[in-house]
N, C-alpha and C positions, 0 to 999 in steps of 0.2 A: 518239655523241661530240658534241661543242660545235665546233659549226665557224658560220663567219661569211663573207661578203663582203669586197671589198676594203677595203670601210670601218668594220669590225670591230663594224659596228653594224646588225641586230641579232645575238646572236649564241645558233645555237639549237641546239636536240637534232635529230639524225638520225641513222640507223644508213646507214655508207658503203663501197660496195661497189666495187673496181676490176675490174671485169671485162676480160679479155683479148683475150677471142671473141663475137663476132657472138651464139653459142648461149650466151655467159653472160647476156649482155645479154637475150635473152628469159627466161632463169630467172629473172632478177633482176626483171624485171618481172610474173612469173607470182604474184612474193611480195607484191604488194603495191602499191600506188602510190607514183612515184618520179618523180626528174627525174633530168636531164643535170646533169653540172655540168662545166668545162673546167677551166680552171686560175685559177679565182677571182677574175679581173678584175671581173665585174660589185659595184656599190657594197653592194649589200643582200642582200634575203635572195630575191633571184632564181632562184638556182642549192641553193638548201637545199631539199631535198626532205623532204616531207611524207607517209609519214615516211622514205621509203626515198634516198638519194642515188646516183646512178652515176656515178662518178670515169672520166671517160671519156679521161685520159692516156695509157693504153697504147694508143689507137688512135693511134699516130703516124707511120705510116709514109706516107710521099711514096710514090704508086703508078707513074706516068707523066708527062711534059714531054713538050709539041709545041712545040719552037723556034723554029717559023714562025708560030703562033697567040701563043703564050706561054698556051697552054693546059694546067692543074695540076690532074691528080686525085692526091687525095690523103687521108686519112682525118679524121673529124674534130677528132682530138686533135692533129693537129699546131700547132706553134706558127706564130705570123706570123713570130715572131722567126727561126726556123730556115725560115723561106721564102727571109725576106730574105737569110741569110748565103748560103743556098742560090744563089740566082739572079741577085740583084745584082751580084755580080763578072760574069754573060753577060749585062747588060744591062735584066735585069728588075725593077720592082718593085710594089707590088700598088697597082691602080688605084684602092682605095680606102683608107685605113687610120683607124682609131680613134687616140686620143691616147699607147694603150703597146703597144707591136709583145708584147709578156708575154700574145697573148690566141689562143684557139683559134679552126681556121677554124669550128668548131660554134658556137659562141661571138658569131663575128661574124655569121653568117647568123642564130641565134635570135635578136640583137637588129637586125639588118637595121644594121648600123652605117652612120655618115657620119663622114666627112672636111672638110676644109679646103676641099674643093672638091666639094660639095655642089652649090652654085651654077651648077657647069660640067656636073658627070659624077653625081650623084642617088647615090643611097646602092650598099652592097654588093650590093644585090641587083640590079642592073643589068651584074654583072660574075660570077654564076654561073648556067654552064649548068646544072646537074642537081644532084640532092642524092638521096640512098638514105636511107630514112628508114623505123628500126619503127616499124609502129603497135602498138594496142593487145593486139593476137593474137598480136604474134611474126614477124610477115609482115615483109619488107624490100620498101618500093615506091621504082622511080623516080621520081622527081618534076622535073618539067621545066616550060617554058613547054607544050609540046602534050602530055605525059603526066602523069596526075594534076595538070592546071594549077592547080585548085580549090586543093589541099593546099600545091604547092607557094608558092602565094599567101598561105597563113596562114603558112604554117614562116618564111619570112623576116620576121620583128618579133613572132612567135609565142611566144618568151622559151622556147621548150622543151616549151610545152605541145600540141602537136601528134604527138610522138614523138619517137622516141631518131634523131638527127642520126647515121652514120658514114661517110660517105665524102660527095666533092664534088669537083666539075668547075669550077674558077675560073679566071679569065683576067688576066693579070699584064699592066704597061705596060712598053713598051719604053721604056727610058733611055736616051741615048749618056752621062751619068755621073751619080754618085750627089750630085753636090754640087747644092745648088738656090741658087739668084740671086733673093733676100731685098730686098724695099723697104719699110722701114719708115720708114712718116708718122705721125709726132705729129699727136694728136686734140685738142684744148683739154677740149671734152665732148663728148656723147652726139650731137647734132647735126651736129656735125663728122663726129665719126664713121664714122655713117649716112653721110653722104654724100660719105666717102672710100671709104666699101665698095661703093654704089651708083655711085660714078664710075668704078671700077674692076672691074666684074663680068665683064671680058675675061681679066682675073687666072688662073690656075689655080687656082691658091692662093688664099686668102682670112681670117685669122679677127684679131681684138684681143683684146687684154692691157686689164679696166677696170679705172682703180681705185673699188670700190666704196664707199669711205668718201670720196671728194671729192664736198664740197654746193657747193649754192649757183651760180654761174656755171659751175663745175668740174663738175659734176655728168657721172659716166659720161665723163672725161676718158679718155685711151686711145692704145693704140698699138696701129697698125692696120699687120701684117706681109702681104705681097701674096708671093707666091712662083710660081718655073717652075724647071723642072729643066733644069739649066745642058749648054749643050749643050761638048764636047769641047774648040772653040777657045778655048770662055770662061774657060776655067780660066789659071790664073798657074801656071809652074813651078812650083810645090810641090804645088799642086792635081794638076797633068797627070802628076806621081812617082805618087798614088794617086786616077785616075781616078773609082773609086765609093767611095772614104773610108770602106774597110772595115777600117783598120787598127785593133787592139783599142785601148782607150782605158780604165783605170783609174775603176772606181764608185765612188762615194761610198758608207757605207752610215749609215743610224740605228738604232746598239746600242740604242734604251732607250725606254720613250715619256715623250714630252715631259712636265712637270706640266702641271696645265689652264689657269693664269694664263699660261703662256707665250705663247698666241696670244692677243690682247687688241684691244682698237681703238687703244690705244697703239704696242703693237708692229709691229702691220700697218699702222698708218696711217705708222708712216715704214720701212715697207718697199718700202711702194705709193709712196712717195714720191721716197724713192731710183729704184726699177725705172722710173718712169717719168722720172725727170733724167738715167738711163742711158740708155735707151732714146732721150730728145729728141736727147743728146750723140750717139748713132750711129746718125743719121736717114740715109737714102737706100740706097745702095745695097752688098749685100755679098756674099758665098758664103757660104753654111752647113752646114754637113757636114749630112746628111740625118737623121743620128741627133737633133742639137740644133733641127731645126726644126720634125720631125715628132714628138719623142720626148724632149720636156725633162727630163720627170719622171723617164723609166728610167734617169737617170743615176746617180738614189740609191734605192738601195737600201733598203726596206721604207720610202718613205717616208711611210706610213701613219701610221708611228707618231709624226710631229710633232705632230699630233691628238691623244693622251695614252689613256690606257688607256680614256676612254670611248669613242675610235670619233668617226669623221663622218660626217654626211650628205653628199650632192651633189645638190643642188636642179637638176634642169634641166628648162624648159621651152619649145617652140614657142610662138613667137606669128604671126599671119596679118602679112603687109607693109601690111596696109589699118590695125592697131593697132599694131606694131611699135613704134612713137618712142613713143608714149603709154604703151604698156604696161611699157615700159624705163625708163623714166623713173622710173614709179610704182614699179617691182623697186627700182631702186636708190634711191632717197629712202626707201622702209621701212626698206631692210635699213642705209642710214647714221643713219636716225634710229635704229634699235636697237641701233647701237652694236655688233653681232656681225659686225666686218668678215669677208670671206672672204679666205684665202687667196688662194685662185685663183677668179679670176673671167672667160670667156672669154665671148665673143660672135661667131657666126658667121652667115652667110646663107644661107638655105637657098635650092634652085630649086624645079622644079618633080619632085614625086615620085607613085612608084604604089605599089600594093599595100593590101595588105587591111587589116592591122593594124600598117605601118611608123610609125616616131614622128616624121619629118620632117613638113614642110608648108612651103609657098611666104611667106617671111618670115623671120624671125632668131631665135635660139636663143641664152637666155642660159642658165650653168651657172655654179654658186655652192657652193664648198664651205663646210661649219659645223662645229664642233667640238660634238659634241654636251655639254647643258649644263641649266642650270635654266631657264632663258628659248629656248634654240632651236627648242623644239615651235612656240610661240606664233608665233615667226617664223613658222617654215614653213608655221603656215594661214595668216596673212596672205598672202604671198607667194602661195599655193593660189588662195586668193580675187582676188588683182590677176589671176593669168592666167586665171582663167577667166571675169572680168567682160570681160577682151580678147579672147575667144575662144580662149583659147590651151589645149595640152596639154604633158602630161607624159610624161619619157623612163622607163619600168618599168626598162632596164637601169642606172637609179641610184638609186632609189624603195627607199627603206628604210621609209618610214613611213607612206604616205598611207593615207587612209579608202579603201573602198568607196565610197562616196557620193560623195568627193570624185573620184574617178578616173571613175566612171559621168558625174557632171554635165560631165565635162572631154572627154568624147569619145562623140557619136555611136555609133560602130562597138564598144563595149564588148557591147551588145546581142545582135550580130551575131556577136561573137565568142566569147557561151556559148552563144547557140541551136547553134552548129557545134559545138563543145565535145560539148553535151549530145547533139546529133543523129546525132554517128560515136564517141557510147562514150567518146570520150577525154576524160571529167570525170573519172572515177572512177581512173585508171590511171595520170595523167599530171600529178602535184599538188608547186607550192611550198608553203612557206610563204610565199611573195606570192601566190601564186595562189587560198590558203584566205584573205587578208587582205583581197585584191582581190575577194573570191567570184565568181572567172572556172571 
C-alpha cells in the first residue's frame, strides 16, 4: 500500500502488517526486512519500511504503575496521549514530551525525543529504565543502563533500526496540577531572543515562536514562552474547580487540503504579524491549560492538510552554542530571502546530552516547516549547507529528503552507526526507506 509520514511527503510503497503477538512480530520479520512503525507522527519517510512495515498499534496495553516512583511499563504502542488521560488526574505527567501527545512510547525512544526543557532535564532517554527489544533472530533482550547498555545506547535516536521496540519501563513527573504558569517576553529579533532564553535557563520550560519572514533590524523577532507547572495555591477559582485541566474541550478539524497558493509569504507574513502583536498585547504572565502549551497543534485535527495535497517538509537542525547566533541568523535571512515563509517556525535550547546516535547537542535548535513546491528542494540544500558550515546537525525524525552525503558530512557518528549496523546483522533485517536513502 501507499502510506506516508506526517508530512504526507514522501509517500511510498510498502506491504503492512499489524501484528498482535510478540511471535507475530518474529514471523513478520523472518519475511523479510521491515521497520516499526507507531502511529505516524514522525515527518518522513522514517517509519516506511523497506519493504516490509510493522504497524505496531495493537501493542497497547499499559502493563503496571508504581505510585511512589511514577514508574510505567507499558508496551510500545501505547499512546502518550492515553498516558496523560491516564495519570494526570493522580498527579503525573511525562517528564519529557514531544510537540503532539498523538505519538507512541516506541516512537519517542526510536527518536530519543526532547522537550521544552531540554535545557533542564536532556532528552527521553534520561527518563527510561529498560526497553525489551527484538533483534534480528526473533530473540526479545532487555536493554537497560547495565544490561545489553551497548544496544540500549543505539535504540534511543536509533529511528527503529536497531529492532522491533515492545515494551518499556518510563518514569512520569509528579504534578500538584495540570495547569502551567506561562511568561511570555517579546523578542524585537534574534539577539534579543538568545538572550532572553540565556537569562532565563532556570526556566523549566523554555522555547520561541520566530517570525521567519521579518528582515532587517526585525530579523528572527520572536516570542519567547518560559513555563513551570503551576503548583495547587496558584490557581484562581476556576482553575482550582479542575485542578489538572482534563475537561474535554472541542477540536477543530481540516476537511480538505489546502490549494498550494494558499500558504504564500503574503499570507504568512501577516499572519506572523498578527501572532506576534498578539502575542506583544499578552506579555507576562498567565496559566495555560497544559494541553495549549505543550500541544497547540493537536487542537486541529489533520492539520497536515493546510500544506495542500503535496505534503511538507520540516527542516530541523542542531547547532553547537559556540555557532548558534550566527548560524540562526544565516537560517533565517535565506529562508526570508526566498520568500518560502514557514508556518511554524520554533527555536529552542538545548543542554547538555548523551548517547550514541541522539539528535540534540549543547546549543539551539531551530525547526522550519515548508510546503512542498517548485523552489523548496533548493531551499532546503541551502539551509543543509548554512548548518553544516556551523557545525550543526539534523533531526532524521523529520528528514523527508536529505542526501546521504549530506547527513554523512553533518555528523561524525554516522560512521559508527553502520559499522554496528553492519557488525550485529541488523543492516539486512532492519530497513526504511530513510534508512536505504541515508545508506545507514
Amino acid at each position: 500500500m501507499k502510506l506516508s509520514g506526517w508530512g504526507r511527503y514522501p509517500v511510498c510503497e510498502t506491504e503492512v502488517q499489524f501484528p498482535r503477538t510478540q511471535e507475530a512480530v518474529s514471523a513478520a520479520l523472518r519475511e523479510g526486512p521491515a521497520i516499526a512503525r507507531g502511529n505516524g507522527r514522525s515527518y518522513g519517510d522514517t517509519a516506511l519500511g523497506a519493504p516490509n512495515t510493522l504497524d505496531m498499534r495493537h501493542f497497547n496495553r499499559m502493563i503496571s504503575f508504581d505510585d511512589a516512583t511514577g514508574t510505567l511499563t507499558a508496551e510500545a504502542g501505547v499512546l502518550l496521549a492515553d498516558v496523560i488521560s491516564s495519570f494526570l488526574p493522580r498527579g503525573w505527567f511525562p517528564a519529557v514530551t514531544p510537540g503532539t501527545k498523538f505519538v507512541t512510547l516506541g516512537g519517542m525512544i526510536a527518536a530519543d525525543v526532547h522537550g521544552k526543557n531540554h535545557h533542564r532535564d536532556g532528552s527521553f532517554r534520561q527518563f527510561v529504565d529498560w526497553i525489551d527489544l527484538m533483534d534480528e533472530t526473533g530473540e526479545v533482550l532487555r536493554c537497560s543502563r547495565t544490561q545489553n547498555a551497548e544496544l540500549f545506547d543505539w535504540t534511543l535516536g536509533g529511528m527503529g533500526l536497531t529492532g522491533v521496540i515492545l515494551r518499556t519501563a518510563i518514569r512520569l513527573r509528579r504534578v500538584e496540577t495540570g495547569w502551567i504558569s506561562q511568561t511570555t517576553l517579546p523578542a524585537p529579533n534574534l539577539d534579543a531572543a538568545i538572550d532572553l532564553i540565556e537569562s532565563n535557563l532556570d526556566a523549566l520550560y523554555s522555547v520561541a515562536w520566530i517570525d521567519c519572514l521579518a528582515t532587517g533590524s526585525d530579523t528572527g523577532r520572536s516570542l519567547v514562552m518560559l513555563g513551570e507547572h503551576a503548583l495547587l495555591a496558584e490557581l484562581g477559582k476556576d482553575q482550582s474547580a479542575h485542578p489538572f485541566g482534563t475537561e474535554a474541550k472541542r477540536s477543530l478539524s481540516v476537511p480538505i487540503d489546502f490549494p498550494a497558493f494558499s500558504l504564500n509569504r503574503y499570507s504568512i507574513r501577516a499572519f506572523n504579524s498578527l501572532y506576534y502583536w498578539n502575542g506583544g498585547r499578552k506579555s507576562g504572565e498567565s496559566l495555560v491549560h497544559w494541553n495549549g502549551y505543550f500541544y497547540p497543534l493537536d487542537a486541529i485535527l489533520a492539520w497536515n492538510r493546510i500544506y495542500g495535497r503535496r505534503g511538507f517538509c520540516q527542516f530541523q537542525c542542531a547547532l553547537p552554542l559556540e555557532t548558534s547566533a550566527k548560524g540562526l541568523k544565516a537560517l533565517l535571512t535565506e529562508t526570508s530571502n526566498a520568500g518560502l515563509g514557514s508556518f511554524l517556525a520554533v527555536l529552542k535550547r538545548f543542554g547538555e546530552q548523551s548517547g550514541q546516535f541522539s539528535f540534540p547537542m549543547p546549543g539551539y535548535t531551530l525547526a522550519l516547516d515548508f510546503p512542498m513546491g517548485r523552489y523548496t528542494e533548493d531551499l532546503l540544500k541551502r539551509l543543509d549547507d548554512i548548518t553544516i558550515e556551523n557545525g550543526g546537525r539534523f533531526y532524521l525524525a523529520k528528514d523527508a529528503r536529505m542526501s546521504a552525503a549530506t547527513f554523512a558530512r553533518s555528523d561524525d557518528r554516522v560512521r559508527n552507526f553502520k559499522h554496528m549496523r553492519r557488525d550485529a546483522g541488523l543492516d539486512h533485517r532492519f530497513q526504511s526507506h530513510q534508512s536505504k536513502r541515508l545508506e545507514l
